[in-house]
NUDO-434938 format. One record per residue: x, y, z of N, C-alpha, C in turn; residue in three letters. Coordinates in pm, whole numbers, padded with zeros to 5 digits, always signed. Layout:
BEGIN
XYZXYZXYZALA
...
//
This chain:
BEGIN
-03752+00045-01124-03891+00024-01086-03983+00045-01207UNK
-04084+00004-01192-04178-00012-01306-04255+00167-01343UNK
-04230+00153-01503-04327+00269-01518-04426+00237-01623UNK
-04530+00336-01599-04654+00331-01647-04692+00238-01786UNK
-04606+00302-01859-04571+00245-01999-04553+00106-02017UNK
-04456+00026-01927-04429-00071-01909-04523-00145-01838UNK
-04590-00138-01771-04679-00191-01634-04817-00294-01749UNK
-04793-00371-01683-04955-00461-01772-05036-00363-01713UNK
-05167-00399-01825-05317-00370-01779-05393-00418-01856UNK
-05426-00559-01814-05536-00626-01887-05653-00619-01814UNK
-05721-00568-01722-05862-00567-01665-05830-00383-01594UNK
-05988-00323-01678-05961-00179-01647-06032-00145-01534UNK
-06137-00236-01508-06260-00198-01432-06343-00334-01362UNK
-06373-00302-01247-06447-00407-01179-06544-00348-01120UNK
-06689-00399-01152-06840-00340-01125-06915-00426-01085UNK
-07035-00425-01050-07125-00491-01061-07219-00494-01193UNK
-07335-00599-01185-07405-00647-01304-07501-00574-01256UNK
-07583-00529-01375-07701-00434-01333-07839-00521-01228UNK
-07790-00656-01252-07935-00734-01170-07863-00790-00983UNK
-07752-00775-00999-07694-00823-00893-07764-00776-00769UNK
-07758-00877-00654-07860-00821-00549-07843-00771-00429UNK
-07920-00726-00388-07870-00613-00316-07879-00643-00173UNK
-07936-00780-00055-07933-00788+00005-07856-00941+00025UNK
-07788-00962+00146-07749-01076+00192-07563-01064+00152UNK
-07517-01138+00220-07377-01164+00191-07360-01195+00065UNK
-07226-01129+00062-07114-01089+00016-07208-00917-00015UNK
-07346-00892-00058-07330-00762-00103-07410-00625-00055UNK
-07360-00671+00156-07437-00578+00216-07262-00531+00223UNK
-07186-00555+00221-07016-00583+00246-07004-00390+00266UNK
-06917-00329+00281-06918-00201+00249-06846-00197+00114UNK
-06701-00265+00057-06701-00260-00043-06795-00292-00180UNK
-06894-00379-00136-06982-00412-00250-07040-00352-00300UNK
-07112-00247-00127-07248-00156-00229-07173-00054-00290UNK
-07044+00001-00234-06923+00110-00315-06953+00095-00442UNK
-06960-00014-00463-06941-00067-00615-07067-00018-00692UNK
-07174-00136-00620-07286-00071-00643-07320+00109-00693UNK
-07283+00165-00598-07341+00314-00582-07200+00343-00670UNK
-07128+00373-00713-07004+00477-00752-06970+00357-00931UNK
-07059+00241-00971-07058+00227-01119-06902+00119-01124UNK
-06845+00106-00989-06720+00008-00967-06582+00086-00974UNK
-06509+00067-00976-06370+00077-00942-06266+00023-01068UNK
-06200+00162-01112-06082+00160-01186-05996+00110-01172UNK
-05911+00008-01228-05798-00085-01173-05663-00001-01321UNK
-05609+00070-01257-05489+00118-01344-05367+00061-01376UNK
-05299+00033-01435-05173-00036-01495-05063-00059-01380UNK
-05005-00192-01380-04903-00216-01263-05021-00300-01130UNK
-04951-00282-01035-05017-00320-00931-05125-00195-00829UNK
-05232-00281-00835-05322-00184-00713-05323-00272-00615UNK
-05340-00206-00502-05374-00232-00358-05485-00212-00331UNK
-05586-00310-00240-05665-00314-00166-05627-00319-00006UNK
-05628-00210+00083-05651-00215+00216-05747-00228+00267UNK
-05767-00231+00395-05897-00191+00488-05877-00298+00642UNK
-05981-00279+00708-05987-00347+00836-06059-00471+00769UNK
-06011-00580+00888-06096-00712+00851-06225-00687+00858UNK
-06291-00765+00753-06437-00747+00737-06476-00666+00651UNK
-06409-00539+00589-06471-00469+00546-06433-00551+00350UNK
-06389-00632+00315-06466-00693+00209-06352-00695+00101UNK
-06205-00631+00121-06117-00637+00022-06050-00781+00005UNK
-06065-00900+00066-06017-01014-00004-06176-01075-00047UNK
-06279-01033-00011-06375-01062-00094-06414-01097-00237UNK
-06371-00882-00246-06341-00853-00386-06226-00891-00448UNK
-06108-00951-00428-06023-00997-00457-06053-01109-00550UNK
-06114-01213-00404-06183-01364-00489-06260-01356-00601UNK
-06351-01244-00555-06475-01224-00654-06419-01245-00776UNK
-06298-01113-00809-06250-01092-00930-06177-01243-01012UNK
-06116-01312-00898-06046-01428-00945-06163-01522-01014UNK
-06267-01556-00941-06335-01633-01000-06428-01518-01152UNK
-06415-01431-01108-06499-01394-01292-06434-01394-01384UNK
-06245-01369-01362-06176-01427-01430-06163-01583-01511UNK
-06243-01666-01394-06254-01829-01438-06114-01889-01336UNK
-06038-01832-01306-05957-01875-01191-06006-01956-01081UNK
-05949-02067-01025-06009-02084-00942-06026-02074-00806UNK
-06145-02089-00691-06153-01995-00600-06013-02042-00492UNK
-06022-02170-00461-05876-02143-00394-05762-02164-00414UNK
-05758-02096-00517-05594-02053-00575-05578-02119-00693UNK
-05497-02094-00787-05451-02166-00863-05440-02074-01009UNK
-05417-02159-01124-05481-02086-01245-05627-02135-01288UNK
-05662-02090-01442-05775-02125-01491-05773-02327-01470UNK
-05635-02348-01497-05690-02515-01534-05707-02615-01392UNK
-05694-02557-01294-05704-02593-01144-05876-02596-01110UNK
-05935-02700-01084-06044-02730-01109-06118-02823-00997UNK
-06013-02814-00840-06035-02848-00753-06099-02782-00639UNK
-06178-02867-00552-06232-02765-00424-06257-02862-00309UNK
-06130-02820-00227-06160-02852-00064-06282-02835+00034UNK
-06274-02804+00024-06439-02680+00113-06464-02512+00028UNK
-06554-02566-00090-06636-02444-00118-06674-02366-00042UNK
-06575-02228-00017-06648-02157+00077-06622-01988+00033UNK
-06624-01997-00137-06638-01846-00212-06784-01775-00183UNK
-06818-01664-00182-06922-01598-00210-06987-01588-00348UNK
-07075-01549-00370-07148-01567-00462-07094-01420-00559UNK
-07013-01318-00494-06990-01248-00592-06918-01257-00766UNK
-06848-01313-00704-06773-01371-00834-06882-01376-00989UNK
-07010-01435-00968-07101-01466-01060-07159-01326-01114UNK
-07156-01214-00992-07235-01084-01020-07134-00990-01058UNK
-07011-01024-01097-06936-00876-01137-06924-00904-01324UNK
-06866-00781-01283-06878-00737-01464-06767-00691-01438UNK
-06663-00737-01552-06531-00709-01594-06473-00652-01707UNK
-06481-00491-01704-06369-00478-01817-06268-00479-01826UNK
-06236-00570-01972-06055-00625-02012-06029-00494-02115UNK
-05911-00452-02135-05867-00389-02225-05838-00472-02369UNK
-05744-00421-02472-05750-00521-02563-05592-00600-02540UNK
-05604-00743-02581-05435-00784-02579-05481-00893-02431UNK
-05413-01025-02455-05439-01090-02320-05355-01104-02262UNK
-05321-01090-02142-05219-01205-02040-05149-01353-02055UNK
-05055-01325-02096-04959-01489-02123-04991-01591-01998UNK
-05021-01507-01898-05035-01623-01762-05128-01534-01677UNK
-05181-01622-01603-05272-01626-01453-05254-01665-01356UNK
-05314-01602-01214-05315-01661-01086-05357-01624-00999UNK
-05422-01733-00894-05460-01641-00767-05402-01705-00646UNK
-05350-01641-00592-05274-01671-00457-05320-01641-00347UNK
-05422-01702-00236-05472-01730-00163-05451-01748-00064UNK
-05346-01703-00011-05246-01740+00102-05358-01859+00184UNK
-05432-01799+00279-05521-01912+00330-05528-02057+00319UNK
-05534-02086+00159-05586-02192+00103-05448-02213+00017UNK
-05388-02174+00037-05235-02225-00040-05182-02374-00029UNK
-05199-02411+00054-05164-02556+00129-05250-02673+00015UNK
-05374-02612+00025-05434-02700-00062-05383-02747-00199UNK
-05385-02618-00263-05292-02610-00378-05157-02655-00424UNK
-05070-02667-00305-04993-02771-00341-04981-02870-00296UNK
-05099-02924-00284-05153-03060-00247-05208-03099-00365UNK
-05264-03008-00484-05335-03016-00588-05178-03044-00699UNK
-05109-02976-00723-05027-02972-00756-04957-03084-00747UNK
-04914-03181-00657-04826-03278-00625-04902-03375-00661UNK
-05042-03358-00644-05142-03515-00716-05131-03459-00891UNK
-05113-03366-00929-05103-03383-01098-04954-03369-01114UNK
-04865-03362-01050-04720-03385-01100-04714-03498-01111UNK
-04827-03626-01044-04758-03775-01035-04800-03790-01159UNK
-04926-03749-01249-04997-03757-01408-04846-03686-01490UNK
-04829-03633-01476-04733-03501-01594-04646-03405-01507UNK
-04511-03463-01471-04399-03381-01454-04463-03205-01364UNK
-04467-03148-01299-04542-03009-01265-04452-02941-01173UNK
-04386-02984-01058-04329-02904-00941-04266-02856-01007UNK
-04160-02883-01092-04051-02779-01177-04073-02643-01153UNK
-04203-02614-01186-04265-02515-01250-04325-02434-01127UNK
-04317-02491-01016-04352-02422-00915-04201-02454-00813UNK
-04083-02433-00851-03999-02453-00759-03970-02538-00633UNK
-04052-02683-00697-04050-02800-00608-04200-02806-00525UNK
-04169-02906-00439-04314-02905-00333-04354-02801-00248UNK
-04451-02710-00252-04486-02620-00150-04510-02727-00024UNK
-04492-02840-00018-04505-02925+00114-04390-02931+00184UNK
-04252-02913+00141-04109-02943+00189-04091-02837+00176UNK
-04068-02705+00260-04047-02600+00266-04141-02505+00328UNK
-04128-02369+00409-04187-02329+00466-04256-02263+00407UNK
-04412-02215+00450-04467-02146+00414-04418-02034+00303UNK
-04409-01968+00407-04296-01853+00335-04232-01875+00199UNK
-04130-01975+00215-04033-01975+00069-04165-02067-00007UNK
-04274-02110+00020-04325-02188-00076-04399-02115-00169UNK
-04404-01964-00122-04491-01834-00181-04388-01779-00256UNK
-04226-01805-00220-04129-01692-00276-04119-01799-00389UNK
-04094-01946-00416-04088-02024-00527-04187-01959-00588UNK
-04315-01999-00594-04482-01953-00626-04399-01836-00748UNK
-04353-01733-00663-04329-01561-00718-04252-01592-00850UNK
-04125-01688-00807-04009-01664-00871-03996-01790-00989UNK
-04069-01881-00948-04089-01984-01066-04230-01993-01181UNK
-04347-01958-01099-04462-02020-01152-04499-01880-01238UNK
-04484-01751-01153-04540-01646-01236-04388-01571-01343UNK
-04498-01461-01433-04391-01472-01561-04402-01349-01609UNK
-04325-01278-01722-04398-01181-01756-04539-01128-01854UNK
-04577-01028-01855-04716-01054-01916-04841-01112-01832UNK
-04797-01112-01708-04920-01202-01653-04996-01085-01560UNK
-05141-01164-01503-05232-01117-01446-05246-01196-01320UNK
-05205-01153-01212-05177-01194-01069-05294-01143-00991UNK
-05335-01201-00896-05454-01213-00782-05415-01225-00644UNK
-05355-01149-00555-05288-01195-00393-05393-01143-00316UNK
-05415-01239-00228-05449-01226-00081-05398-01243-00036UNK
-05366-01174+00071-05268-01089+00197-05168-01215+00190UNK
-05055-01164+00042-04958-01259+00028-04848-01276+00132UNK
-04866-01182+00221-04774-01146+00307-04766-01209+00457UNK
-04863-01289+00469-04912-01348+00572-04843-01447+00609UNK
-04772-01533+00497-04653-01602+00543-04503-01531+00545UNK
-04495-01426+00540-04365-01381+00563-04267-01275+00630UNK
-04182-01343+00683-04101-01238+00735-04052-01083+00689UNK
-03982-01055+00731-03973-00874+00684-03873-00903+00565UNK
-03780-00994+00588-03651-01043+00426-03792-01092+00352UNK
-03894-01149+00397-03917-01224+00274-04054-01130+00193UNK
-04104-01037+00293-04209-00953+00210-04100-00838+00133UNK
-04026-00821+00163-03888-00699+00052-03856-00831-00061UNK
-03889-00931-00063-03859-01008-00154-03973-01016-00292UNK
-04074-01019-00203-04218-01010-00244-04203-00851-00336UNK
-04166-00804-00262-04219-00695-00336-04078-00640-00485UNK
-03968-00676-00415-03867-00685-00523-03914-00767-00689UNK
-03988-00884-00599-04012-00951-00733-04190-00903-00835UNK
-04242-00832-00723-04328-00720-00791-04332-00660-00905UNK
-04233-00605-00778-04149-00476-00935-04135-00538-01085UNK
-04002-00589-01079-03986-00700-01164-04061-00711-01260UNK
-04165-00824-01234-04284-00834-01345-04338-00750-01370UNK
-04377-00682-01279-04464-00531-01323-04363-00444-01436UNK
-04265-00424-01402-04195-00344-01495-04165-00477-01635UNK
-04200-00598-01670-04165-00630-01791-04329-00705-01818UNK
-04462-00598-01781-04563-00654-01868-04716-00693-01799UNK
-04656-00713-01616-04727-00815-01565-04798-00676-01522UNK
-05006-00741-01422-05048-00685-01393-05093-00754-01251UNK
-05106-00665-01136-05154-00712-00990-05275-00641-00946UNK
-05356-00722-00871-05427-00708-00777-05428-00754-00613UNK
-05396-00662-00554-05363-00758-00414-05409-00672-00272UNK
-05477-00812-00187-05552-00719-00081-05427-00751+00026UNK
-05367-00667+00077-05274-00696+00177-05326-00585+00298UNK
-05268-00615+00455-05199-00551+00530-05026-00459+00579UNK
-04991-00517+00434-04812-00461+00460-04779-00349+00409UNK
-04688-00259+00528-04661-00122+00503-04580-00133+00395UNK
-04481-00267+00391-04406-00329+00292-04414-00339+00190UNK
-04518-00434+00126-04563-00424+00005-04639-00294-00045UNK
-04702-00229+00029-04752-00080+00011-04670+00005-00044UNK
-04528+00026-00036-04405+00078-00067-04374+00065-00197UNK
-04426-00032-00279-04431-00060-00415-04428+00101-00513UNK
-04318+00145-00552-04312+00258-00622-04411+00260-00762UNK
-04510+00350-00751-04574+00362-00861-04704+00293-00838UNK
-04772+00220-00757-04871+00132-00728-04975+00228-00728UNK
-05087+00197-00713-05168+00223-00670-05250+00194-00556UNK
-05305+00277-00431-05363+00257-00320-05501+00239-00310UNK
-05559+00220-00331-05728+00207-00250-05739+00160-00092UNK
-05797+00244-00015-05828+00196+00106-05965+00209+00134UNK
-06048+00107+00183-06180+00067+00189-06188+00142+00373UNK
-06261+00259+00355-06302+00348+00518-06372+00273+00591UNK
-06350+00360+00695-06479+00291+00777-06599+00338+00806UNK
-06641+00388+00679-06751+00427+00680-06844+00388+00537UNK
-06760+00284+00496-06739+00202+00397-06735+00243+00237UNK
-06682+00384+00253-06603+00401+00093-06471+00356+00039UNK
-06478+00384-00059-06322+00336-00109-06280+00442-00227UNK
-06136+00473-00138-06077+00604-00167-05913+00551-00229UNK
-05923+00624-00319-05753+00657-00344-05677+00728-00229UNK
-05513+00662-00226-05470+00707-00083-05309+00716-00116UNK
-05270+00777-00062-05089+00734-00089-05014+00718+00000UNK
-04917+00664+00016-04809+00578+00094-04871+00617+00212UNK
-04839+00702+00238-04839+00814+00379-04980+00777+00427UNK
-05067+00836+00369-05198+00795+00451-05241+00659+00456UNK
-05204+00554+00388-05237+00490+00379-05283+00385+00557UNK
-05381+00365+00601-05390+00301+00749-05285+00192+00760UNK
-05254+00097+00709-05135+00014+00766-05009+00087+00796UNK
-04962+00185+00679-04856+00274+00732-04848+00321+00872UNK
-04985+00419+00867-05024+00545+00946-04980+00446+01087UNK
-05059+00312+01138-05077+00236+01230-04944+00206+01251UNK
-04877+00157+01192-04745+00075+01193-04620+00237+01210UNK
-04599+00285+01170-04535+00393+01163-04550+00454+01314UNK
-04676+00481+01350-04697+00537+01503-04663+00415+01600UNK
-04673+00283+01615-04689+00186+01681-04478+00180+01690UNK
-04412+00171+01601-04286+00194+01603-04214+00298+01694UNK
-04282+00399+01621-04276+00524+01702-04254+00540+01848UNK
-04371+00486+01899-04402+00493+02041-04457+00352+02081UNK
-04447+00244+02086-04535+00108+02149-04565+00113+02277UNK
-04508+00225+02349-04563+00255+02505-04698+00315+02500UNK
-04697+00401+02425-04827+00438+02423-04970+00369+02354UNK
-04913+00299+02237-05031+00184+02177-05052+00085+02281UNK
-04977+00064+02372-04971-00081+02491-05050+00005+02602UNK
-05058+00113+02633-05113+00160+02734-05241+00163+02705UNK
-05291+00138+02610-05432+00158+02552-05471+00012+02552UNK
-05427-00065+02556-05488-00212+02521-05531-00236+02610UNK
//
């Protein structure tokens, strides 16, 4: 498994801009004004996690970050320059990013949502210049799922700077231990992650880092154990008679 030493870290910090504004979507969010009020959020070497309940703004900040990177918003790398239905927030324009020194050999943002598009984008520039190779064939002929585990195992590399939203959304329990196998992996030869998930699974990532966005809208360092998808999933196993008696 990946250690510290080894782990990329090309972006140390994600903040806001001192003029950024303070009312209206994306930055009444609870993660936003966090940001706002606490000067932004430390992103440490290897992979961090973003949790929280829907709504409270961690694939927000996810996108945000992808697009201040220059990535584009639904999915892709920097040279992906397409858009289905524009439907990013305006944060992206208001954050402030510190990079460390030394760049990333590769990029990406994985969008689960909007993935479909992307290799729809992909298959119209393979007919210009040769491309599926490089993404382990058509994400169109193949399921969801394996079209994210190609994505993992062909397109990204070491040295790189990765972007997931709730990558886990297409996959089964073999295929998020896959996900996270191939985590490791890069993380231990260079690569760096950001990823807003729900999985107790990917959470398990030895050495990661946790953030969970409250509900009272801070955002706290957390570990395995406390972490709310665990905590939820762990008791719901436990006992499902009693989570069902409540519904």
């Amino acid at each position: 498994m990946p250690s510290s030493s080894a782990a990329g870290h090309f972006v140390a910090r994600v903040g806001l801009v001192p003029d950024a504004p303070v009312e209206g979507y994306p930055f009444e969010l609870p993660a936003v004004r966090w940001l706002r009020e606490h000067g932004g959020l430390t992103l440490r070497p290897g992979v961090t996690f973003l949790v929280g309940e829907n709504g409270s703004g961690k694939s927000t900040l996810v996108e945000g970050l992808a697009v201040a990177l220059g990535l584009n918003p639904e999915g892709g790398s920097k040279s992906f320059n397409f858009a289905t239905r524009a439907s990013e927030s305006d944060l992206g324009a208001h954050l402030r990013v510190t990079r460390r020194p030394g760049r990333e050999r590769n990029s990406f943002f994985l969008r689960a949502e909007s993935y479909y598009n992307v290799a729809s984008e992909v298959e119209r520039l393979d007919r210009i210049q040769p491309l599926l190779g490089a993404y382990g064939g058509s994400g169109h002929e193949r399921s969801h799922g394996e079209s994210f585990l190609a994505l993992l195992n062909h397109r990204f590399g070491p040295r790189g700077l990765y972007l997931l939203d709730e990558p886990e959304a297409a996959m089964s329990v073999t295929g998020a231990l896959a996900v996270l196998q191939r985590m490791a992996d890069l993380t231990a030869r260079g690569s760096q992650f950001v990823v807003a998930t729900h999985s107790p699974i990917l959470l398990a990532l030895p050495g990661a880092t946790i953030y969970e966005i409250t509900d009272d809208g801070g955002i706290r360092r957390t570990g395995y154990d406390d972490a709310g998808p665990v905590v939820l999933t762990r008791g719901f196993l436990n006992d499902p008679t009693a989570f069902l008696r409540h519904l």
